[in-house]
Backbone as JSON, one array per atom type, in Angstrom:
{
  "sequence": "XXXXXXXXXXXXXXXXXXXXXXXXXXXXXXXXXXXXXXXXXXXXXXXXXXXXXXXXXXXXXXXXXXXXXXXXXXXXXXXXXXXXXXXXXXXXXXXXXXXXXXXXXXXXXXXXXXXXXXXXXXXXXXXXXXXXXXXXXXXXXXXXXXXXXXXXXXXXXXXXXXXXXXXXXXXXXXXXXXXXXXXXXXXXXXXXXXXXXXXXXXXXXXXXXXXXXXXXXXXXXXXXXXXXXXXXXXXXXXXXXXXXXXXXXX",
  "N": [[-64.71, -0.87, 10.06], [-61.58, -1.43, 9.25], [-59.22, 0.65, 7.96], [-57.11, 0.34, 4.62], [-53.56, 0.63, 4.74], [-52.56, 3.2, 2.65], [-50.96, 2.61, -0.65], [-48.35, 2.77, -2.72], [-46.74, 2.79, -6.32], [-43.13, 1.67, -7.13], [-40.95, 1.76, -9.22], [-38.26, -1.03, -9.1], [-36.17, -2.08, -11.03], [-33.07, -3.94, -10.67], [-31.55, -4.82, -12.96], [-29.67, -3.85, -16.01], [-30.77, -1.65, -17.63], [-30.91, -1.88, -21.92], [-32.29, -0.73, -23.58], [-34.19, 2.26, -24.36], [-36.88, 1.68, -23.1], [-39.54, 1.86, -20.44], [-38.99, -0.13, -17.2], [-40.7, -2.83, -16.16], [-41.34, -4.18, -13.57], [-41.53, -3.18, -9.95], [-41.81, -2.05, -6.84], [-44.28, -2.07, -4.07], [-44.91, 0.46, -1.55], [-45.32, 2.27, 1.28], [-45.78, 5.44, 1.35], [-46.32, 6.99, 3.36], [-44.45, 6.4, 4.98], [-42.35, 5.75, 3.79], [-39.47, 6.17, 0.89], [-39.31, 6.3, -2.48], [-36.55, 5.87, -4.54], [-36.75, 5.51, -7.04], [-35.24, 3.6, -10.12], [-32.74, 0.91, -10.18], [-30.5, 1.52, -12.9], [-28.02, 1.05, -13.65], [-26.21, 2.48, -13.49], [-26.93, 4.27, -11.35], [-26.36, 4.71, -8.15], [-28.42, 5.63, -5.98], [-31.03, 4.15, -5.04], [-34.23, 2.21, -5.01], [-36.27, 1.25, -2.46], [-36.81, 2.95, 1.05], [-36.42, 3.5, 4.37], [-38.58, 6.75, 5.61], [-35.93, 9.76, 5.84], [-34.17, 8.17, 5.8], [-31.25, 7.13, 3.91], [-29.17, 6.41, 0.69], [-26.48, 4.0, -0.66], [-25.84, 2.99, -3.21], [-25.85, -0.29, -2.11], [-26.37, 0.26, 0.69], [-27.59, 1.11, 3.23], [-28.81, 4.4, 4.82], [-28.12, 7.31, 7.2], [-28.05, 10.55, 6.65], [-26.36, 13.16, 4.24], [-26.28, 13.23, 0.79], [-23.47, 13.64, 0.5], [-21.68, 11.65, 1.49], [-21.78, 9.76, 0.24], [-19.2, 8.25, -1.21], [-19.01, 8.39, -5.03], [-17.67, 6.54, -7.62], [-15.8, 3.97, -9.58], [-16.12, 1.44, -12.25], [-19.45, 2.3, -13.71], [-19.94, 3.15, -11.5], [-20.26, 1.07, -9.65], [-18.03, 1.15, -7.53], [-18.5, 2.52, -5.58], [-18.63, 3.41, -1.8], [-19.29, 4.13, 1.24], [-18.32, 7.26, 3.05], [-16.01, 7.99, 6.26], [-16.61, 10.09, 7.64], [-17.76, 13.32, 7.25], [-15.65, 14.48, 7.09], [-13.68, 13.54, 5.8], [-12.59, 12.75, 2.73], [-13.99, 12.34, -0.72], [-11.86, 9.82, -2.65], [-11.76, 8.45, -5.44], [-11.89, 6.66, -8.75], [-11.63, 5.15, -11.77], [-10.38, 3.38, -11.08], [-8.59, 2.94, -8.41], [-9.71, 3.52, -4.95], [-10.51, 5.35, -2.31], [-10.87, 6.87, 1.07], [-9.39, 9.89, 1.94], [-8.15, 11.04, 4.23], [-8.08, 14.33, 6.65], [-6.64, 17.22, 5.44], [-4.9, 15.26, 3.54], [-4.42, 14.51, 0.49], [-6.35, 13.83, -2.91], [-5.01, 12.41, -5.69], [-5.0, 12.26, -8.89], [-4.29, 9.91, -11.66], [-2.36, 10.78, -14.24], [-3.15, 9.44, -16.67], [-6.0, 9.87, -16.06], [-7.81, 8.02, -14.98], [-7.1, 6.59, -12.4], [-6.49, 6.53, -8.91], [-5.57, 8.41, -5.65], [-4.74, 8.87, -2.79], [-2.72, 11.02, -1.15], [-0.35, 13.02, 1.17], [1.07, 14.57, 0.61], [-0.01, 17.98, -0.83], [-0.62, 19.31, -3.46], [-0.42, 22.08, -5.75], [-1.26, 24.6, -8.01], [1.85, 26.58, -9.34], [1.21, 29.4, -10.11], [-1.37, 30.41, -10.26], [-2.97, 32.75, -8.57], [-0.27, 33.79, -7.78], [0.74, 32.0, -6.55], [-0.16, 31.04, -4.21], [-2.71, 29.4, -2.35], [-2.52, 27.11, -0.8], [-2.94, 25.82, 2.45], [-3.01, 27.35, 5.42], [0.19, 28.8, 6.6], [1.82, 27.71, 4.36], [3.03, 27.98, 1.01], [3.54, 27.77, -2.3], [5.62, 25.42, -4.17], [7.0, 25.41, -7.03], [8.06, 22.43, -8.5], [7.57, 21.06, -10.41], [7.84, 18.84, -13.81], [8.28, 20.6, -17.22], [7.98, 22.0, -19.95], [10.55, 23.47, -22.19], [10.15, 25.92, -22.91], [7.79, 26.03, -21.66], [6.19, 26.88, -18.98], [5.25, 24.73, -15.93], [1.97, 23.56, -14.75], [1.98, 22.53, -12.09], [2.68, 22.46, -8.66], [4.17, 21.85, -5.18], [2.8, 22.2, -2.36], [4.52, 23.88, 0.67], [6.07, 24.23, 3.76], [7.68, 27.07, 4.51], [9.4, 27.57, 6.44], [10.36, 25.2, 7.16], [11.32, 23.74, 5.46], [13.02, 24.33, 1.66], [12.39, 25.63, -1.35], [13.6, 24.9, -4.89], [13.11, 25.21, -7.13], [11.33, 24.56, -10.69], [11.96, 21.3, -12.17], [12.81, 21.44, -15.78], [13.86, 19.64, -17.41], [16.68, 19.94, -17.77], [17.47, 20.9, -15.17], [19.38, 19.89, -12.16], [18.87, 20.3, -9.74], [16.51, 21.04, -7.89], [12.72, 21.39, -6.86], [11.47, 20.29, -3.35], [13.06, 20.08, -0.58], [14.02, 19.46, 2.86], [15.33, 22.18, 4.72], [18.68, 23.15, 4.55], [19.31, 20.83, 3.67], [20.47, 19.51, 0.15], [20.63, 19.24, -3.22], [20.64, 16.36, -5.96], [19.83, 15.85, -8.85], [18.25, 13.05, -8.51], [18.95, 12.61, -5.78], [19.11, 13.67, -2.29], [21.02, 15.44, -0.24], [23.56, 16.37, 2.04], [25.83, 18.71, 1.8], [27.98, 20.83, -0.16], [26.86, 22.71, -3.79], [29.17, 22.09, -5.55], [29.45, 18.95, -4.88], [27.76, 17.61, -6.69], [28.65, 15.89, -9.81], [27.57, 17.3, -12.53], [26.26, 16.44, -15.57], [26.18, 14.5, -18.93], [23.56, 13.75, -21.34], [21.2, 16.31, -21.22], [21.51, 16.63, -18.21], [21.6, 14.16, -17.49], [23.04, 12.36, -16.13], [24.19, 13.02, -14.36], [25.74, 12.53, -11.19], [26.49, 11.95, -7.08], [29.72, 12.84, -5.98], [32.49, 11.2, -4.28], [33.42, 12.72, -2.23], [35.04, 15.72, -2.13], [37.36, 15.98, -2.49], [37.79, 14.11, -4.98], [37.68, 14.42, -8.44], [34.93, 15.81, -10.8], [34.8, 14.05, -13.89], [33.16, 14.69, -17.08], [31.15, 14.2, -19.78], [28.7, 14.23, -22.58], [28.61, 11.91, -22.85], [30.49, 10.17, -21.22], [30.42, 9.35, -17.3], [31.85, 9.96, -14.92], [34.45, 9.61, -11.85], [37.17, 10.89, -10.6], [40.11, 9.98, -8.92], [42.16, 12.53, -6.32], [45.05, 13.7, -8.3], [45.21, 12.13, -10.88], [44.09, 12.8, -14.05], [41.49, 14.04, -16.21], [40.0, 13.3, -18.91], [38.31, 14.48, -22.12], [38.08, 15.22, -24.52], [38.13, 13.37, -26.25], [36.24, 11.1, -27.4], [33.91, 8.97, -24.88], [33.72, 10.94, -21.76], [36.5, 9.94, -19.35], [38.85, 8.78, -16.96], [42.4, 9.34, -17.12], [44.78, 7.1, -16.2], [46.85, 6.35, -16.99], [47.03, 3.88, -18.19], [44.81, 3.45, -20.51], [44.96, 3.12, -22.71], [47.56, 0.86, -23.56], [49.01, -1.25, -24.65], [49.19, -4.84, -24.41]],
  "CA": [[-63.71, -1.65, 9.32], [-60.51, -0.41, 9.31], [-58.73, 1.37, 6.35], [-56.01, -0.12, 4.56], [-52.42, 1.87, 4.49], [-52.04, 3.76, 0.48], [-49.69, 2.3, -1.34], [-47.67, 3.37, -4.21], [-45.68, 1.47, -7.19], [-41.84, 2.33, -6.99], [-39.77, 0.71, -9.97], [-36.72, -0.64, -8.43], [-35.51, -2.91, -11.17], [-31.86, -3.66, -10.72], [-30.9, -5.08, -14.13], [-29.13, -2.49, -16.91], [-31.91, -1.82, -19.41], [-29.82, -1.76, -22.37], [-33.08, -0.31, -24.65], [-35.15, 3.17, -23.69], [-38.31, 1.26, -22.59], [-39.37, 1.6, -19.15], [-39.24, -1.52, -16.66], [-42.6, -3.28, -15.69], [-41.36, -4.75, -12.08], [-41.51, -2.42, -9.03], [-41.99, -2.74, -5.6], [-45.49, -1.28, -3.75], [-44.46, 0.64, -0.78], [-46.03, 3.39, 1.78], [-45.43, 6.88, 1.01], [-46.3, 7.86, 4.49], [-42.99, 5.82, 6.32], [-41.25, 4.94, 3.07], [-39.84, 6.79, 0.03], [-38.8, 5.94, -3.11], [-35.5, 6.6, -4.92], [-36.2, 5.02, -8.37], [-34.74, 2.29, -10.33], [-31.01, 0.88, -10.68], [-30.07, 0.89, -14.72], [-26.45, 0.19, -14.14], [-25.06, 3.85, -12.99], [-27.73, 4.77, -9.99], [-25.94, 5.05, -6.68], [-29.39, 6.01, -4.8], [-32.21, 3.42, -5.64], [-35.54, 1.71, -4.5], [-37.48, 1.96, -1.34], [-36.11, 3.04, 1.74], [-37.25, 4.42, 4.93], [-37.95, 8.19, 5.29], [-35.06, 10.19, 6.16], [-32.9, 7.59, 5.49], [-30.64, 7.97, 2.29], [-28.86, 4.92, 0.3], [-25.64, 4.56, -1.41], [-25.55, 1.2, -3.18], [-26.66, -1.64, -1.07], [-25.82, 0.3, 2.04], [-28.51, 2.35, 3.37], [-27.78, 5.09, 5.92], [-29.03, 8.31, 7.74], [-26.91, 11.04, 6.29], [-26.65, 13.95, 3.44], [-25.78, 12.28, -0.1], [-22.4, 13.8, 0.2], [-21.38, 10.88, 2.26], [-21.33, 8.19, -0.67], [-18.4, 8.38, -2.44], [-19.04, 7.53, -6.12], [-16.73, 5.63, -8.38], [-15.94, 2.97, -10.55], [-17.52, 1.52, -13.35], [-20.7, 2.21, -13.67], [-19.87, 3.74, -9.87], [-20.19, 0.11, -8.72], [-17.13, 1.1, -6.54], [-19.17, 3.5, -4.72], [-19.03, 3.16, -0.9], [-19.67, 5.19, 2.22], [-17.09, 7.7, 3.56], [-16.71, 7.55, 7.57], [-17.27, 10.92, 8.03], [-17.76, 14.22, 6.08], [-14.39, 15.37, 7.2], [-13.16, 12.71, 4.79], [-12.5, 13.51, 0.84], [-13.69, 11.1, -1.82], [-11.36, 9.42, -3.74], [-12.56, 7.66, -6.41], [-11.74, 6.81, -9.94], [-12.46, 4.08, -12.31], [-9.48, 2.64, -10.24], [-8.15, 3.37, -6.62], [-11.48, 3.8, -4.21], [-10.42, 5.25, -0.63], [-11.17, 8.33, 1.35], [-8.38, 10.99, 2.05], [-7.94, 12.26, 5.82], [-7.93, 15.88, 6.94], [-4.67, 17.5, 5.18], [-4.24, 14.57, 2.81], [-4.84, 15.15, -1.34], [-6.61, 12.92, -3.8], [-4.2, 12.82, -7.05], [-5.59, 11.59, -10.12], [-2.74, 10.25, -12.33], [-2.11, 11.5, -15.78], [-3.63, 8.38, -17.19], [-7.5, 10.17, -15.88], [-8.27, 6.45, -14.71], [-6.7, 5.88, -11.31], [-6.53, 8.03, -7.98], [-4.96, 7.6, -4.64], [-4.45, 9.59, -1.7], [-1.22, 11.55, -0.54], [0.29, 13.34, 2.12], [1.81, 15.38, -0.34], [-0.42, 18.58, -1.3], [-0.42, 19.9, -5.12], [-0.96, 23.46, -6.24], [-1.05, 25.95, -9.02], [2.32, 28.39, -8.36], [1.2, 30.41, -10.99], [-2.62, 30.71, -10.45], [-3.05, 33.31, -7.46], [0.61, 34.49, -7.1], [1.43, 30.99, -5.81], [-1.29, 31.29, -3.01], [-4.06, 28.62, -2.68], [-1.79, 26.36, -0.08], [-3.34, 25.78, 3.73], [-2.31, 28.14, 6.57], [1.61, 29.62, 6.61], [2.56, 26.92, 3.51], [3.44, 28.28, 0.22], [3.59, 26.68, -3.22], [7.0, 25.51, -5.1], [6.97, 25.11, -8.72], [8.39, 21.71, -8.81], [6.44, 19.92, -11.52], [8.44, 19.19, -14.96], [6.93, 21.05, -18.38], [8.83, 21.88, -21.49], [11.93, 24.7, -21.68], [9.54, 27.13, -23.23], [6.2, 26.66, -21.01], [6.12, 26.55, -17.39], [4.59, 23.9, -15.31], [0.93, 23.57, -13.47], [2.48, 21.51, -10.75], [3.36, 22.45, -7.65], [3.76, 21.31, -3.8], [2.93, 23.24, -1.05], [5.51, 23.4, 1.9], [6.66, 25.28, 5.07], [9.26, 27.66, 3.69], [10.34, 27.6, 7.85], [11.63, 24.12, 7.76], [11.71, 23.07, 3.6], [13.02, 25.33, 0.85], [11.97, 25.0, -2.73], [14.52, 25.03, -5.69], [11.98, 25.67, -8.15], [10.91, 22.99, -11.1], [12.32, 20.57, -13.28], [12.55, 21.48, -16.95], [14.58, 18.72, -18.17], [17.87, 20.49, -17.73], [18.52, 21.37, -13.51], [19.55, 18.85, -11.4], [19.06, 20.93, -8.43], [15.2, 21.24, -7.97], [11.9, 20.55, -5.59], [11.5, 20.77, -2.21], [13.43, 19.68, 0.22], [14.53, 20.1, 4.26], [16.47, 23.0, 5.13], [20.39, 22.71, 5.38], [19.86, 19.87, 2.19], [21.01, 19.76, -1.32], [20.27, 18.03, -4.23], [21.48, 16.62, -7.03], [19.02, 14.98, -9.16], [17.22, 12.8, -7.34], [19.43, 12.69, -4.3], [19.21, 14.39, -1.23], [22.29, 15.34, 0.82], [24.31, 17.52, 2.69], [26.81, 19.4, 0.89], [27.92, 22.37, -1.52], [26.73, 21.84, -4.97], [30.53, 20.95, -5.79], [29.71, 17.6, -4.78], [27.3, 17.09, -7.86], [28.86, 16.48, -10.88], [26.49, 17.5, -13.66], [26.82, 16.33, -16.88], [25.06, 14.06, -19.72], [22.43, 14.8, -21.8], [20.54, 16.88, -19.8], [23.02, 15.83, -17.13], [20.79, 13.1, -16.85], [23.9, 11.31, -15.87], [24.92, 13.99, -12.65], [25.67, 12.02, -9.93], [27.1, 12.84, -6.2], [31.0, 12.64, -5.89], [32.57, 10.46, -2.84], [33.65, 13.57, -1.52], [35.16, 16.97, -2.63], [39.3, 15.91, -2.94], [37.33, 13.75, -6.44], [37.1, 14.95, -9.78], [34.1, 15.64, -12.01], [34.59, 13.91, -15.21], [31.57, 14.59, -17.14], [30.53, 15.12, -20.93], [27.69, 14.11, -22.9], [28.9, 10.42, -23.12], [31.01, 9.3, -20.15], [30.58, 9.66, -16.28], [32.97, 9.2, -13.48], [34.93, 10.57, -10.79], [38.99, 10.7, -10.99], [40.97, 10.45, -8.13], [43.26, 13.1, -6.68], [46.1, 13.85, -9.34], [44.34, 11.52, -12.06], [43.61, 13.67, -15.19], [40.63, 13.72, -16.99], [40.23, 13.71, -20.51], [36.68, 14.82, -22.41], [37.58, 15.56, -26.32], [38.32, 12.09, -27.21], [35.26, 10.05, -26.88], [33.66, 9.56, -23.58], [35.11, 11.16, -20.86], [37.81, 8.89, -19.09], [39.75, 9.44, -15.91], [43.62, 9.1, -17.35], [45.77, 6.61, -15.3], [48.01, 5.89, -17.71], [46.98, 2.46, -18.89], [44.13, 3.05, -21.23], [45.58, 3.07, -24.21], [48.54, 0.66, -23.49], [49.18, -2.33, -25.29], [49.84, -5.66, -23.75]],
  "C": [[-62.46, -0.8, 9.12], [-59.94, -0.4, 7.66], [-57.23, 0.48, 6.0], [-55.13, 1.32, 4.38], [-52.23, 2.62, 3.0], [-50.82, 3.53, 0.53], [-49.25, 3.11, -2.34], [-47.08, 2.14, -4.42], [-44.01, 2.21, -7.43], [-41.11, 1.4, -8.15], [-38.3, 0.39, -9.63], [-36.35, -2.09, -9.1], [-33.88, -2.69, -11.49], [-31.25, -3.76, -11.86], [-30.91, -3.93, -14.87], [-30.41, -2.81, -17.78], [-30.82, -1.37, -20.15], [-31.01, -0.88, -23.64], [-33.94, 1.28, -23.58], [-36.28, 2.76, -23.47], [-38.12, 1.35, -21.33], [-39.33, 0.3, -18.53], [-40.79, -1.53, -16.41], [-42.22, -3.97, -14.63], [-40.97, -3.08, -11.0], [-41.6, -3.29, -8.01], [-43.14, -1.89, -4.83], [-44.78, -0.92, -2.01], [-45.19, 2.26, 0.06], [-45.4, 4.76, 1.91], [-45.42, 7.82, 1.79], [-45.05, 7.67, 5.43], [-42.07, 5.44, 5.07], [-40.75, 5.8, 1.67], [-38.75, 6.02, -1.17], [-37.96, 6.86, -4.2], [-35.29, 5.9, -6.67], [-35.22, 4.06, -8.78], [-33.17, 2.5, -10.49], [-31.01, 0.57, -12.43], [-29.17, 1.06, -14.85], [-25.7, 1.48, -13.61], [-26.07, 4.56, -12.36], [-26.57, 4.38, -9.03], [-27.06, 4.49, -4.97], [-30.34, 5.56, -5.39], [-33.14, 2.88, -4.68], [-35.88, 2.44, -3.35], [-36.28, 2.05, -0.26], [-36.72, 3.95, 2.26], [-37.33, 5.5, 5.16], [-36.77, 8.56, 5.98], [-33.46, 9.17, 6.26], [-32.04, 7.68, 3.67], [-30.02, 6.09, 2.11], [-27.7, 5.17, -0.77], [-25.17, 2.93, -2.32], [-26.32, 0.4, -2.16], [-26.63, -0.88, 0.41], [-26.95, 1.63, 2.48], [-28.77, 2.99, 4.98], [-28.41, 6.52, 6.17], [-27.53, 9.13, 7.26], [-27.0, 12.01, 5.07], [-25.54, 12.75, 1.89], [-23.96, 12.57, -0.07], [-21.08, 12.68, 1.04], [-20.99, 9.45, 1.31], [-20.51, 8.86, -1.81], [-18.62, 7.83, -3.67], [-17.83, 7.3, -6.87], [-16.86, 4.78, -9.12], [-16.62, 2.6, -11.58], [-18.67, 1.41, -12.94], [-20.91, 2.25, -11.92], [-20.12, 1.89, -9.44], [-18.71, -0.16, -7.38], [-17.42, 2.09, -5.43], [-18.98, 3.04, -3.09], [-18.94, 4.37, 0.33], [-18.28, 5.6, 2.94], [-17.46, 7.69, 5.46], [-17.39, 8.48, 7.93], [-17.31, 11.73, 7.02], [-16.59, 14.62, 6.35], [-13.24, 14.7, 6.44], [-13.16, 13.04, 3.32], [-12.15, 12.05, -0.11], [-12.6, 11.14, -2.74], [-11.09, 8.45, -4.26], [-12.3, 7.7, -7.85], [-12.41, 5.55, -10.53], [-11.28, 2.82, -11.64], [-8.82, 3.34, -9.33], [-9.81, 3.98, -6.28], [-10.7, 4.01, -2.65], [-11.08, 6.79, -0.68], [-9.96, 8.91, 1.89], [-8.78, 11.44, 3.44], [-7.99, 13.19, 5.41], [-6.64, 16.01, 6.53], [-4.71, 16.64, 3.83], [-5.09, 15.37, 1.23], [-5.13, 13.85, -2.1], [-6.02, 13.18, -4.85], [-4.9, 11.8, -7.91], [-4.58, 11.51, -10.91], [-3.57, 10.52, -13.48], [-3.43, 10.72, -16.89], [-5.57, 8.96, -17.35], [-8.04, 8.86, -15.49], [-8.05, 5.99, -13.12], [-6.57, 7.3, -10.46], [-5.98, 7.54, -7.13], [-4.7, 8.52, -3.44], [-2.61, 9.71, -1.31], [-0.84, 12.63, 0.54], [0.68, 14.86, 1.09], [0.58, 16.75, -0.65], [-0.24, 19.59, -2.68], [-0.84, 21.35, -5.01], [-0.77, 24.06, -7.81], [0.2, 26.88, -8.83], [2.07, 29.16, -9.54], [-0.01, 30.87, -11.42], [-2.59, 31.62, -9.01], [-1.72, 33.73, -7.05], [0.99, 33.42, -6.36], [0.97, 30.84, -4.73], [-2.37, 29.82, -3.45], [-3.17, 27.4, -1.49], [-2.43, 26.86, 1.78], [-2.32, 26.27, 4.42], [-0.9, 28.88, 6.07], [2.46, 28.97, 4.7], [2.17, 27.78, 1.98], [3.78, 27.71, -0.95], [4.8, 26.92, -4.12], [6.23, 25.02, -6.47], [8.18, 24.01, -8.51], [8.19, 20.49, -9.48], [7.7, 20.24, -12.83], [7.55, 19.85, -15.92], [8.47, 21.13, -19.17], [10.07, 23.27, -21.46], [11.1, 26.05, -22.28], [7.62, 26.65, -22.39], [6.58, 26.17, -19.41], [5.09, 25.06, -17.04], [3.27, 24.48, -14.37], [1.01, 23.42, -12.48], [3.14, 22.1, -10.36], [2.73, 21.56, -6.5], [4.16, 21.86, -3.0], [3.7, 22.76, -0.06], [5.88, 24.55, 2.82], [7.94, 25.67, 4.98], [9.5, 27.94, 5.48], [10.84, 25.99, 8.06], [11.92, 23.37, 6.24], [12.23, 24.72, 3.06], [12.86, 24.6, -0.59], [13.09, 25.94, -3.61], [13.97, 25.13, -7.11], [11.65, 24.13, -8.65], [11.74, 22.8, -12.0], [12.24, 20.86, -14.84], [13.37, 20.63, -17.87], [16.24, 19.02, -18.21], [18.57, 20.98, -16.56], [18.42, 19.74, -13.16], [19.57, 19.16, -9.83], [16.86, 22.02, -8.77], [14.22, 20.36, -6.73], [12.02, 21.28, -4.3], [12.57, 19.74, -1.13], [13.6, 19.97, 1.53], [15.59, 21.22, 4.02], [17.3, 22.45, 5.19], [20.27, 21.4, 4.43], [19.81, 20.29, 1.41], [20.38, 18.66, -1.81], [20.78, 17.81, -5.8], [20.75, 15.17, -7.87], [17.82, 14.46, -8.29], [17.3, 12.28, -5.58], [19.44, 13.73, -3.62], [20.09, 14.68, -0.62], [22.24, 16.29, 1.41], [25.57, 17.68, 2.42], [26.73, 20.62, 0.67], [27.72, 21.57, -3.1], [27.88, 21.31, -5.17], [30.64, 19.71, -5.5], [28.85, 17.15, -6.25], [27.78, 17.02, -8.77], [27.92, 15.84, -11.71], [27.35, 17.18, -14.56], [25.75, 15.04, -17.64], [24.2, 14.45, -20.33], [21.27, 15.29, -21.07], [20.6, 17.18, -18.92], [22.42, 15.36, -16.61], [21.99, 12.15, -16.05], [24.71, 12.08, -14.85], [25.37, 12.98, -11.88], [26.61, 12.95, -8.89], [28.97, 12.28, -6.18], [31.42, 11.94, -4.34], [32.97, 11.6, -1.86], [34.58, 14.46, -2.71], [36.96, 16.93, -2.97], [38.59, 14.73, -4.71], [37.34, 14.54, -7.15], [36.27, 14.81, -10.51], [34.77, 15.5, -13.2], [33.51, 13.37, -16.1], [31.65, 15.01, -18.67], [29.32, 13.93, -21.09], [28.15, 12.07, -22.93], [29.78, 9.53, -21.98], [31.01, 10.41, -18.92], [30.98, 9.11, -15.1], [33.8, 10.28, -12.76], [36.59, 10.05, -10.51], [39.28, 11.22, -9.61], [42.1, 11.41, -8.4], [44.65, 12.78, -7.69], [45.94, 12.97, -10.67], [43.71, 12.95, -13.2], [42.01, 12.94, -15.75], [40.33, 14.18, -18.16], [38.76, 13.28, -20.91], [36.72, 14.86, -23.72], [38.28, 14.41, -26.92], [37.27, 10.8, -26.91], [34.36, 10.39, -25.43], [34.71, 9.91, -22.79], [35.54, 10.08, -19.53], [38.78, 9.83, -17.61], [41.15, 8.25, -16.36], [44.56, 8.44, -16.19], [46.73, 5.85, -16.16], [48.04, 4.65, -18.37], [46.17, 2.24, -20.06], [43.94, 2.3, -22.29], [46.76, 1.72, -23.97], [47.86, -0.59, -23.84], [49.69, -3.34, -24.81], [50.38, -6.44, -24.83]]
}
């Protein structure tokens, strides 16, 4: 008479227990071709039966080392399989992709959301500004406060970018940019600074000039640009490019 196969009892109920009692449903399954990964209670990944050497990431079950299921979301239900390992989870309780070779998972500020970039972040002030792939080099162009430096940087190829350091609420000439450009705020050009005129609080209110025969007229309250031989006047209010009519009375 032939033998039956040994079973086992595997609990693989999916519903959240919301109390510390164990479940009382399983599933009976052979221990010689099959193994079990324990129950789902709402933040498992890697559950029930499944055959040996196969692995499971959520519903999706797959030959492979666990480092292959990205987890996420609530209660990781945003979990899903990366294509390869040369891929980099990224995963929050919002944004779910995987990151190419090179690219960077950023987590915003918020700790809630993530997203993949092109862009690579660093430390310049953990390692001497070191920790940046191959020849690339890390700028300090993250804002922070006028008395503490910034965490934030982004690594770049000081042979075709140069970095202008970081933002502290007060340059307008910062970051990285291409060689042979300028900047002025958050424009890019090609110039001498003399095309920016700074000014405002902060000189949040810089902008670029139409060209270099203009005049910066700039204080904390008015900004504009005075044609050749046009005066500009700063200690009466905002500043004002003088053409003779301001004031005049019709």
């Amino acid at each position: 008479m032939a033998q039956a196969a040994p079973t086992a009892w595997c609990v693989v109920m999916t519903a959240p227990v919301v109390t510390k009692s164990e479940s009382t449903s399983g599933t009976c399954f052979d221990p010689e071709t099959h193994v079990c990964f324990g129950g789902n209670y709402g933040y498992q990944v890697k559950y029930g039966v499944v055959p040996k050497a196969m692995n499971k990431c959520l519903d999706q079950v797959y030959r492979g080392p666990d480092e292959l299921c990205c987890a996420g979301g609530y209660a990781f239900q945003s979990s899903f399989l990366l294509s390869n390992l040369s891929m980099t989870c990224c995963n929050d309780m919002v944004g779910h992709e995987e990151c190419a070779p090179g690219a960077q998972c950023v987590k915003e500020s918020s700790g809630y959301e993530s997203h993949c970039t092109d862009v690579q972040k660093c430390d310049p002030h953990a390692n001497n500004g070191t920790g940046c792939p191959g020849s690339m080099v890390c700028c300090d162009d993250g804002s922070g406060s006028h008395s503490h430096k910034s965490f934030f940087g982004t690594c770049f190829d000081p042979e075709t970018h140069v970095c202008f350091g970081g933002n502290y609420g007060y340059q307008v000439k910062y970051g990285v940019v291409p060689k042979g450009m300028n900047r002025c705020l958050d424009q890019v050009y090609v110039g001498p600074d003399e095309l920016c005129c700074a000014g405002g609080y902060a000189f949040s209110g810089s902008f670029l000039l139409s060209n270099l025969s203009m005049t910066c007229c700039q204080n904390m309250a008015g900004h504009e640009e005075c044609a050749p031989g046009v005066k500009c006047v700063t200690d009466v209010g905002p500043a004002y490019c003088d053409t003779g009519t301001k004031w005049s009375v019709v």
